[in-house]
N, CA, C and O atoms as a GROMACS GRO file, in nm:
protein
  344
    1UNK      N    1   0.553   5.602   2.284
    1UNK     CA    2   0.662   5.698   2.284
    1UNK      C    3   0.622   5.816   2.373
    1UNK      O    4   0.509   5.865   2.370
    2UNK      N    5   0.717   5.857   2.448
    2UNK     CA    6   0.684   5.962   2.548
    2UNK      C    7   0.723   6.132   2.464
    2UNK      O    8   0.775   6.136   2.352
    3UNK      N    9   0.697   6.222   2.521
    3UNK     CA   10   0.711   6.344   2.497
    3UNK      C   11   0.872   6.364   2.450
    3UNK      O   12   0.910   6.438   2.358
    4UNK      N   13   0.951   6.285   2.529
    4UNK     CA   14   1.085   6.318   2.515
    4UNK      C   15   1.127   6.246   2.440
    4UNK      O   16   1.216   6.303   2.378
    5UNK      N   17   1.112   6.129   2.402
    5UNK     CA   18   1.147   6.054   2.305
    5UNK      C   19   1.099   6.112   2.176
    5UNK      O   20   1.185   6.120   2.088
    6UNK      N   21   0.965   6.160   2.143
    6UNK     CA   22   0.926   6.226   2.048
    6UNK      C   23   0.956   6.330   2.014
    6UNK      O   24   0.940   6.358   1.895
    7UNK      N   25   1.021   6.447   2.124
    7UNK     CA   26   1.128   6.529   2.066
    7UNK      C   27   1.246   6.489   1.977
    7UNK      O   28   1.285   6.528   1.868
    8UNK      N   29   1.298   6.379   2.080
    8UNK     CA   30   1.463   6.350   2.015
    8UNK      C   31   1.438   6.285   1.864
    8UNK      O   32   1.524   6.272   1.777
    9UNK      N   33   1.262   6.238   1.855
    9UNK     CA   34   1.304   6.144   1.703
    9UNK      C   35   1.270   6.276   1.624
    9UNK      O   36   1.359   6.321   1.552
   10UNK      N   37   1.182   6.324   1.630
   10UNK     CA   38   1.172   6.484   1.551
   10UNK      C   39   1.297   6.533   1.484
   10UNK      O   40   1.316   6.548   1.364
   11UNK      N   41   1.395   6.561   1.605
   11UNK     CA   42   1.489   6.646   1.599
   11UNK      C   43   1.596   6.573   1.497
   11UNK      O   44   1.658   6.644   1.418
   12UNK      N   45   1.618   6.413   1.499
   12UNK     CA   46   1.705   6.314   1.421
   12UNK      C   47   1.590   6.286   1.294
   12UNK      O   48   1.600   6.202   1.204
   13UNK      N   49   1.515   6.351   1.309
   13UNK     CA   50   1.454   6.344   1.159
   13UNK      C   51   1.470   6.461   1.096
   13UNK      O   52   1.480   6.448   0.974
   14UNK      N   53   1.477   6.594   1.146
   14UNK     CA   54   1.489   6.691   1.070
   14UNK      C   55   1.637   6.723   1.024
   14UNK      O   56   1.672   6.797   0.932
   15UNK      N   57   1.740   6.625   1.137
   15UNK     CA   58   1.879   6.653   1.071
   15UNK      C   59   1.951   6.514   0.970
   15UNK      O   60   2.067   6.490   0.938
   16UNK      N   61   1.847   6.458   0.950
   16UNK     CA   62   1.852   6.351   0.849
   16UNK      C   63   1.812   6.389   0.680
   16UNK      O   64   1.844   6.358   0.566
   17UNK      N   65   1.713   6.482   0.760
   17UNK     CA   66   1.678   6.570   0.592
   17UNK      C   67   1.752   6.641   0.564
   17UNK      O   68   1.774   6.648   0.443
   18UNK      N   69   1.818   6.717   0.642
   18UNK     CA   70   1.899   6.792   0.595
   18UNK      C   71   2.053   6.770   0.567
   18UNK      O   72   2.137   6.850   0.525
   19UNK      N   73   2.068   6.618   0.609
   19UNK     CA   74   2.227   6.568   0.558
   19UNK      C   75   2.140   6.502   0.424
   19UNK      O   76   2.225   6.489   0.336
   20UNK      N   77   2.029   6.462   0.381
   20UNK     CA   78   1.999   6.402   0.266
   20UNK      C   79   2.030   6.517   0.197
   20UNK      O   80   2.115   6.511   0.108
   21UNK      N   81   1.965   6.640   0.230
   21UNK     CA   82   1.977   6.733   0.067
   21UNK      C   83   2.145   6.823   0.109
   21UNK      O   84   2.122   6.932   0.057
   22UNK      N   85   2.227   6.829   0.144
   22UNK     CA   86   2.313   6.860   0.154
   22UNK      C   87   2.412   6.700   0.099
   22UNK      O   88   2.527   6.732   0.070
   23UNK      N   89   2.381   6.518   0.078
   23UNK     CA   90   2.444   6.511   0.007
   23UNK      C   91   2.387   6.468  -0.129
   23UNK      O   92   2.435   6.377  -0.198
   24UNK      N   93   2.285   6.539  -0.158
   24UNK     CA   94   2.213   6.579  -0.278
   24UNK      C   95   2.331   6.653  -0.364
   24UNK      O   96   2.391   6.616  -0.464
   25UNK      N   97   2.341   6.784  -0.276
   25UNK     CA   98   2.432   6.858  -0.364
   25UNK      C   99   2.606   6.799  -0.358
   25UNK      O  100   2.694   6.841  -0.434
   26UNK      N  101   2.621   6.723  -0.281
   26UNK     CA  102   2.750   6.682  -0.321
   26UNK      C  103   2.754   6.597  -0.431
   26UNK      O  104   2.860   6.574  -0.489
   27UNK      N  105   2.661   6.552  -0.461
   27UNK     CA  106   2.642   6.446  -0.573
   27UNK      C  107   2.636   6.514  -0.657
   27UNK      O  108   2.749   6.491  -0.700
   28UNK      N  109   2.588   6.599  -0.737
   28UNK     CA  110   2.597   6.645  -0.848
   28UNK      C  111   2.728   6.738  -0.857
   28UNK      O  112   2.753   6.821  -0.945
   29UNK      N  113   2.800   6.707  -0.756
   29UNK     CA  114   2.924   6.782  -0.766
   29UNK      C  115   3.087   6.685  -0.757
   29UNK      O  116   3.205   6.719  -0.753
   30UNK      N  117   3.015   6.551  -0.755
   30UNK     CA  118   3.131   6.453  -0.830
   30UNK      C  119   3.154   6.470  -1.016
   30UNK      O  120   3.070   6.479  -1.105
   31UNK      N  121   3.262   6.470  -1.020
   31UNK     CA  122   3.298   6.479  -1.156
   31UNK      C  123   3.354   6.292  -1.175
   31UNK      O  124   3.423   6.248  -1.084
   32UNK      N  125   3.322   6.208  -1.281
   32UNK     CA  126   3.361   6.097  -1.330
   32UNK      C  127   3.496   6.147  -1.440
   32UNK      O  128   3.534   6.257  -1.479
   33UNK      N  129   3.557   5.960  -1.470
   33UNK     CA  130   3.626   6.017  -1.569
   33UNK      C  131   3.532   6.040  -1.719
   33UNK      O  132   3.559   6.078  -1.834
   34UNK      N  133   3.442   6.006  -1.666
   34UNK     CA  134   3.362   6.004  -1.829
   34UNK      C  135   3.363   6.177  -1.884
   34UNK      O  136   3.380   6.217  -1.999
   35UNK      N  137   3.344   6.242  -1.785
   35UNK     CA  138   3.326   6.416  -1.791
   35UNK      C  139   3.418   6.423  -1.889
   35UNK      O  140   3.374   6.452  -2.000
   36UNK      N  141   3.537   6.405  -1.877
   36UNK     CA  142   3.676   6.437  -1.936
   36UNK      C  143   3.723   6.407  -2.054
   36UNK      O  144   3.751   6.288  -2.064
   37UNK      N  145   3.747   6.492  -2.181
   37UNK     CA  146   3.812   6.411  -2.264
   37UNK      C  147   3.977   6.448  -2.255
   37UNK      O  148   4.004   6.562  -2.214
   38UNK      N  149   4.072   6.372  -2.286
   38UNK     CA  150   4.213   6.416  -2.310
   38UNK      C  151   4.208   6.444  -2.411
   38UNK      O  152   4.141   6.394  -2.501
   39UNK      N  153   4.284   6.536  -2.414
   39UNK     CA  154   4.366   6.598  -2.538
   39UNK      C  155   4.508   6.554  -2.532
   39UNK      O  156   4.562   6.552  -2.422
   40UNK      N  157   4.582   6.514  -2.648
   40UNK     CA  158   4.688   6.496  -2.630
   40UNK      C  159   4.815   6.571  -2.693
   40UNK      O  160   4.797   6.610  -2.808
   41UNK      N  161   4.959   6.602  -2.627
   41UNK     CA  162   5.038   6.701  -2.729
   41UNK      C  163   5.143   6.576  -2.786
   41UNK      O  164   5.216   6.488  -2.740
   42UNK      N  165   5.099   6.632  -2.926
   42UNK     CA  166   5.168   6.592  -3.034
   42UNK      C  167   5.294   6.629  -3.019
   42UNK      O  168   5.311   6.749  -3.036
   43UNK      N  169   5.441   6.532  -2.978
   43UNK     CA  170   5.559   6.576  -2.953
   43UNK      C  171   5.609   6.584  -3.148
   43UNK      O  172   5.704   6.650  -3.191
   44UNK      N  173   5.526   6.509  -3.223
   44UNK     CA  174   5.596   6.504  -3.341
   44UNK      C  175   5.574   6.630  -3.436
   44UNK      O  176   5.651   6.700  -3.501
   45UNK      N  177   5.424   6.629  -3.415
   45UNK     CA  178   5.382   6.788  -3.474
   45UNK      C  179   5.385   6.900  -3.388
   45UNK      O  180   5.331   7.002  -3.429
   46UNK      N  181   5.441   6.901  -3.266
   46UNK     CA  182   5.432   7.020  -3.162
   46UNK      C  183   5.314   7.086  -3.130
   46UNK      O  184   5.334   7.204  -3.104
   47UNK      N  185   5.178   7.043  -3.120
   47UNK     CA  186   5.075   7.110  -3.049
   47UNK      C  187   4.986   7.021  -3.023
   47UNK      O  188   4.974   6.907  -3.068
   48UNK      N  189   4.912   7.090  -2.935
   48UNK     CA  190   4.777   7.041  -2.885
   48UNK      C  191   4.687   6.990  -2.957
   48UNK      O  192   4.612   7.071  -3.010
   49UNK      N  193   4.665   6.858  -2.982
   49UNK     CA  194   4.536   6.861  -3.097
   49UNK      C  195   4.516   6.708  -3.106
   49UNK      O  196   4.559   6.630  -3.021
   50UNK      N  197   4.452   6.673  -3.207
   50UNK     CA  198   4.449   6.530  -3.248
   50UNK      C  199   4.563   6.467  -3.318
   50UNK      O  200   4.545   6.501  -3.435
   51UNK      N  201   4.645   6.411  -3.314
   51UNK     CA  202   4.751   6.403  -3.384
   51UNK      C  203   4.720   6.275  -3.484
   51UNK      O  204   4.684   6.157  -3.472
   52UNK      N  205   4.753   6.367  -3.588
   52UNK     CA  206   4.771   6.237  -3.727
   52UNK      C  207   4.898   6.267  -3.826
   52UNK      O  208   4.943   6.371  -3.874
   53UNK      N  209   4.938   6.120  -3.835
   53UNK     CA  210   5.053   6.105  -3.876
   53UNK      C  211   5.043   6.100  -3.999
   53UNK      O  212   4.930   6.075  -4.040
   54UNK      N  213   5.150   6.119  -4.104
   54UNK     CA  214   5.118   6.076  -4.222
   54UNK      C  215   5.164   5.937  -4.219
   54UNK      O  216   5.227   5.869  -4.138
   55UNK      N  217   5.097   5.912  -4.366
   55UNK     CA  218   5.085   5.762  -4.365
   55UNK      C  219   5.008   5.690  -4.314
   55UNK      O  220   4.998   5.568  -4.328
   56UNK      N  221   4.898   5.815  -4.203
   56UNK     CA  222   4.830   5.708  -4.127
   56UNK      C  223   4.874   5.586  -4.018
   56UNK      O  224   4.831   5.472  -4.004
   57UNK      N  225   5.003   5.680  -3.931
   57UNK     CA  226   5.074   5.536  -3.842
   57UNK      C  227   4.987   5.657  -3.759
   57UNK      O  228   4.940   5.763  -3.800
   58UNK      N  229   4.986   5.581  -3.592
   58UNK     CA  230   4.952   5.573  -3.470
   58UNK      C  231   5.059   5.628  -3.423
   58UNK      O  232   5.163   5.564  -3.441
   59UNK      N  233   5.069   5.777  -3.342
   59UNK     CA  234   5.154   5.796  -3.283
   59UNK      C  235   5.212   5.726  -3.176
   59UNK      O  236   5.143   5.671  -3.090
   60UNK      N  237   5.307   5.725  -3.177
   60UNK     CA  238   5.408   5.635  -3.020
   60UNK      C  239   5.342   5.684  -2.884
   60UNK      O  240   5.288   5.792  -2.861
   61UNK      N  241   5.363   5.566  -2.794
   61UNK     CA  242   5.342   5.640  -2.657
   61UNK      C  243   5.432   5.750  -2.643
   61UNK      O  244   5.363   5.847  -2.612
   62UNK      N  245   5.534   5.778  -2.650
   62UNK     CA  246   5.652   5.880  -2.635
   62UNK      C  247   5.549   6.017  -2.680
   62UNK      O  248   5.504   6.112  -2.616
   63UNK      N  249   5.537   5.970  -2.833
   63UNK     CA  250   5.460   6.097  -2.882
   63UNK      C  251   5.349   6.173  -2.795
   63UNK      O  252   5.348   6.295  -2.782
   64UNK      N  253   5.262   6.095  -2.741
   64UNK     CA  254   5.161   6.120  -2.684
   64UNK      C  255   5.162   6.130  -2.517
   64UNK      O  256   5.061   6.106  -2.449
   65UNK      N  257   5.295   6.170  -2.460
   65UNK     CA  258   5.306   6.144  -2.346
   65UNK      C  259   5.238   6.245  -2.236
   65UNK      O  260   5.204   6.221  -2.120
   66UNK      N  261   5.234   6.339  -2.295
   66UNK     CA  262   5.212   6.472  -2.237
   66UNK      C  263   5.025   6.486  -2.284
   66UNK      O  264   4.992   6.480  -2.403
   67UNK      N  265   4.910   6.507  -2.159
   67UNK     CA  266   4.785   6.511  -2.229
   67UNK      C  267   4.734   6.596  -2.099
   67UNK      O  268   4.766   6.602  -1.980
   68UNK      N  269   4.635   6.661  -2.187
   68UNK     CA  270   4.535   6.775  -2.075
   68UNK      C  271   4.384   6.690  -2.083
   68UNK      O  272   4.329   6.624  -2.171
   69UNK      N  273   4.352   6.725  -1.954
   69UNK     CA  274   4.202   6.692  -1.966
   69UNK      C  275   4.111   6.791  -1.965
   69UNK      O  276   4.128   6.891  -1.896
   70UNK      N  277   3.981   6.769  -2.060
   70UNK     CA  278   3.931   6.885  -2.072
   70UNK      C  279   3.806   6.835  -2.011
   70UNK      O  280   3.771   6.717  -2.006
   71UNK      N  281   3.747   6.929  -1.971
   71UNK     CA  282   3.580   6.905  -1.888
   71UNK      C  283   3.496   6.910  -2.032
   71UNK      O  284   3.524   7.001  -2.110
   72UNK      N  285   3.417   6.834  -2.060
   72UNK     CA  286   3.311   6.834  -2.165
   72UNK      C  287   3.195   6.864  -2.099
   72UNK      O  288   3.110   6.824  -2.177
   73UNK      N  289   3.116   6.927  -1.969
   73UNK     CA  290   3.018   6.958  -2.002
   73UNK      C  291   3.035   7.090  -1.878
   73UNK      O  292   3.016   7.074  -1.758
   74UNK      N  293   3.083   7.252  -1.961
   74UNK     CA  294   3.164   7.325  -1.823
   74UNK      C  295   3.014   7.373  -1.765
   74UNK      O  296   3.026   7.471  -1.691
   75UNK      N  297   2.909   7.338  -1.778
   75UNK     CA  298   2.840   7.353  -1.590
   75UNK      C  299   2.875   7.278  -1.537
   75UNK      O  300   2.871   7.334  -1.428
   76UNK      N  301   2.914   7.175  -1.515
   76UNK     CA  302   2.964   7.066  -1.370
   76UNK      C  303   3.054   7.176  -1.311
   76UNK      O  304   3.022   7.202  -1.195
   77UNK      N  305   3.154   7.246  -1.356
   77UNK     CA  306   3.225   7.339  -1.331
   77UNK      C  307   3.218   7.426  -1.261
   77UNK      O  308   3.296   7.449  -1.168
   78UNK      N  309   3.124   7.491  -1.293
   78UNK     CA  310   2.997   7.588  -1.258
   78UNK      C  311   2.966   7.545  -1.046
   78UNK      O  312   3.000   7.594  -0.938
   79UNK      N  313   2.919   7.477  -1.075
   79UNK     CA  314   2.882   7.356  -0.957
   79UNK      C  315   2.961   7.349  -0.801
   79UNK      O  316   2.930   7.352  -0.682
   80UNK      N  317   3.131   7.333  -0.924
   80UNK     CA  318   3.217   7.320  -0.768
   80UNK      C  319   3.226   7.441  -0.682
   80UNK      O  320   3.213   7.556  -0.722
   81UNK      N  321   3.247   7.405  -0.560
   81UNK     CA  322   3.289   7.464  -0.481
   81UNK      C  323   3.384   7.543  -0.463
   81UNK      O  324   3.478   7.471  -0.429
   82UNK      N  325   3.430   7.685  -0.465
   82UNK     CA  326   3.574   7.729  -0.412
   82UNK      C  327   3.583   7.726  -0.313
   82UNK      O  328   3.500   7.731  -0.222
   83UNK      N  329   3.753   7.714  -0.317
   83UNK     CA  330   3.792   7.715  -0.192
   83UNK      C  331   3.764   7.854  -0.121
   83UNK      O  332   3.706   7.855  -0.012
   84UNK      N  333   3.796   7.948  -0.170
   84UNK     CA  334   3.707   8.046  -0.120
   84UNK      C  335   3.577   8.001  -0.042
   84UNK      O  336   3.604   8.000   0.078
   85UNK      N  337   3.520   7.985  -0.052
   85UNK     CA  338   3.395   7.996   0.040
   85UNK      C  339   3.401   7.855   0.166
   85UNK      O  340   3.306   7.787   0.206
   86UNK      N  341   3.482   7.851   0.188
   86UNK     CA  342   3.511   7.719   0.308
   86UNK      C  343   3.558   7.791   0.422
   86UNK      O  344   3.588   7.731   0.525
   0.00000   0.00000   0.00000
């Protein structure tokens, strides 16, 4: 390998490290659906919560149509990016 060739591999090695740890941090900044639990709104009892019926029936899909997802572990949160800073 000549002088110049040994520059250019240098130079594609040092910007190889640095797309490795740059997508280091994108990785810990994917969220799965596992992160998430739903919550679902109870159209029969009117709120947010676990819904139980009496009698012990299974609410309807209808009932349960409307659901939020909540982050279960909020540092991942922490983590993302704003748009601000782009």
């Amino acid at each position: 390998m000549n002088i110049t060739e040994t520059i250019k591999f240098n130079k594609l090695k040092e910007e190889n490290e640095a797309l490795k740890e740059e997508l280091d941090e994108l990785k810990q900044q994917i969220l799965y659906k596992e992160d998430f639990d739903a919550q679902y709104y109870c159209s029969y009892h009117g709120h947010w919560d676990q819904c139980i019926v009496e009698d012990e029936e299974e609410p309807t899909e209808e009932q349960l149509s409307k659901y939020i997802l909540i982050l279960k572990d909020n540092s991942k949160y922490y983590k993302l990016p704003s748009k601000e800073e782009k």
